[in-house]
N, C-alpha and C positions, 0 to 999 in steps of 0.2 A: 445629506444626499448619499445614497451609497452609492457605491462606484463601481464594483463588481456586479451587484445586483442588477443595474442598468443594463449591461451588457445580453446583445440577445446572444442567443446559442444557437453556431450553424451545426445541422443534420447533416452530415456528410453521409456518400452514397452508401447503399446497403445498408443503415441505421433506420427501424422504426421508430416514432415514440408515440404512445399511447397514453393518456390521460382519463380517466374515471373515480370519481368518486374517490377523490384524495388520495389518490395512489396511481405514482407513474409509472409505467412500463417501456423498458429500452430493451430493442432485442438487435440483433448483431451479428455477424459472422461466429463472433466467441462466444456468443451468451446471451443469456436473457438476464435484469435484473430489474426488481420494482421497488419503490420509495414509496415510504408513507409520508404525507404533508401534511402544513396546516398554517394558516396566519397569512398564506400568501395565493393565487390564483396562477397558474400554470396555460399559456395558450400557446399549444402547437399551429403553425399557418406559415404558407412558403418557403419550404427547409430548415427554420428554425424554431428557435423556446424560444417564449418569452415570461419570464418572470414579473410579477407586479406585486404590489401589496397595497393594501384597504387603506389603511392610515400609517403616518410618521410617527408611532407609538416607537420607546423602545425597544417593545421585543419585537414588533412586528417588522423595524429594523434589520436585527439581528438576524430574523429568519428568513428575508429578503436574500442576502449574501449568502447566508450558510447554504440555503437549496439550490440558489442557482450553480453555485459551487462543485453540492453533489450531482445536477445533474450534469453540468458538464464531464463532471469524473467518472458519471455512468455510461454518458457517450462512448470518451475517448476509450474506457474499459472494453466496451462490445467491439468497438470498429481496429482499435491499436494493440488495446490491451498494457497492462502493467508490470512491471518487474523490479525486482530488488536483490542486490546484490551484497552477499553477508562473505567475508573475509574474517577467516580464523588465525588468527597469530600468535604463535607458540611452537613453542619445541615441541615435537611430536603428537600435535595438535591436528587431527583428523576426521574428515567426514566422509561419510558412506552413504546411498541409498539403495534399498532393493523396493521398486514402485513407489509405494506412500510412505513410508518408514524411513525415516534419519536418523543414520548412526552417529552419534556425535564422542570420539574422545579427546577432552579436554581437558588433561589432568587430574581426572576425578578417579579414581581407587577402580568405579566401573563404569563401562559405557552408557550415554544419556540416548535411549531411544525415544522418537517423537511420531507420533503419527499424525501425518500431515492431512489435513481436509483434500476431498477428493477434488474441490473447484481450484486449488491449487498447482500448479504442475511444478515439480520439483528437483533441479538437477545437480550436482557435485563435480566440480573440475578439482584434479589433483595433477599438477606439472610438475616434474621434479625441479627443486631450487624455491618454487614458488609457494606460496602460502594459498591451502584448500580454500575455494569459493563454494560456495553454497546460491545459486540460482530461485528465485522465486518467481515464477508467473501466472497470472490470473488475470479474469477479464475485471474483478473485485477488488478497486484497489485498499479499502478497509478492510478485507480478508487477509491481500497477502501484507499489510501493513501491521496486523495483528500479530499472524504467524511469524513475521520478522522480528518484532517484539519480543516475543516469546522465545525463540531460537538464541538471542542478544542476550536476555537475560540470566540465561546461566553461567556464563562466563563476559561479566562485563569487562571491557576494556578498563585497567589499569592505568594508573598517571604516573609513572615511576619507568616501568618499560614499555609500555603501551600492550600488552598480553592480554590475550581473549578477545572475542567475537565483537568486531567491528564491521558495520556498513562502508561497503567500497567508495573511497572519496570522503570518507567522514574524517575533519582533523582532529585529534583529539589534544587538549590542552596538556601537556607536561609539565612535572615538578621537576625542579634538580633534588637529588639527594642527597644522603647526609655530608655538610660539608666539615672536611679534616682540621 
């Protein structure tokens, strides 16, 4: 029995959702976004989704939970919206933006420039003392989950001093080092 999948989805105010021909459409104060489906039946009626599926097959299981999952995460995308917060830690380890463009240096010989997807919005806080953040928002949150990805990977956090691009709140596990 899935547990997730059960669950109906409330339509909070100003959220459409439209359903056609295996492919759902959420539209929002932030955005429009559409899913493609399958294995499972989608019925919008009185403020919310409801997800179902045909038979107790494995897969048809699985894709029970997974959609109603995304659509909830397409709701709360249009009506709240998503955000991700990237923390660069390092001596002299800095980030810039001019619009879509991130400047990233991070100890590398030369600056890593990124151009950001335009459904992303993108911002840079630098406080003196404190270590640059890097801001992500979208109403997508597999877009700006992607892009966080991507940003993360150039400079992965270290187990030794904990150095390079870390998500805010993320703990990271430490080694001790060499002992004398």
């Amino acid at each position: 029995m899935s547990r997730i999948g059960n669950n109906p989805i409330a339509i909070p105010e100003g959220v459409s959702v439209e359903v056609n021909d295996n492919i759902i459409t959420v539209k929002g104060k932030l955005g429009e976004l559409t899913q493609e489906y399958s294995n499972v039946s989608v019925v919008v009626n009185e403020g919310q989704v409801e997800v179902t599926r045909p038979t107790d097959s494995k897969e048809n299981k699985a894709k029970h939970g997974l959609y109603r999952s995304l659509i909830n995460n397409m709701i709360q995308g249009v009506s709240k919206g998503w955000t991700k917060e990237l923390e660069l830690v390092g001596v002299g380890y800095r980030a810039s933006n001019q619009g879509q463009k991130l400047d990233l240096a991070i100890g590398f010989s030369h600056n890593i420039v990124l151009d950001i997807a335009p459904e992303v919005k993108i911002e840079t806080v630098s406080d003196k003392g404190k270590n640059p953040i890097v801001k992500l928002t979208s109403h997508d949150k597999q877009l700006v989950g992607q892009v966080a990805a991507k940003i993360r990977s150039f400079r992965k956090p270290e187990p030794y001093k904990g150095k390079g691009i870390k998500f805010v709140g993320e703990i990271l596990r430490r080694k001790a080092g060499k002992s004398a």
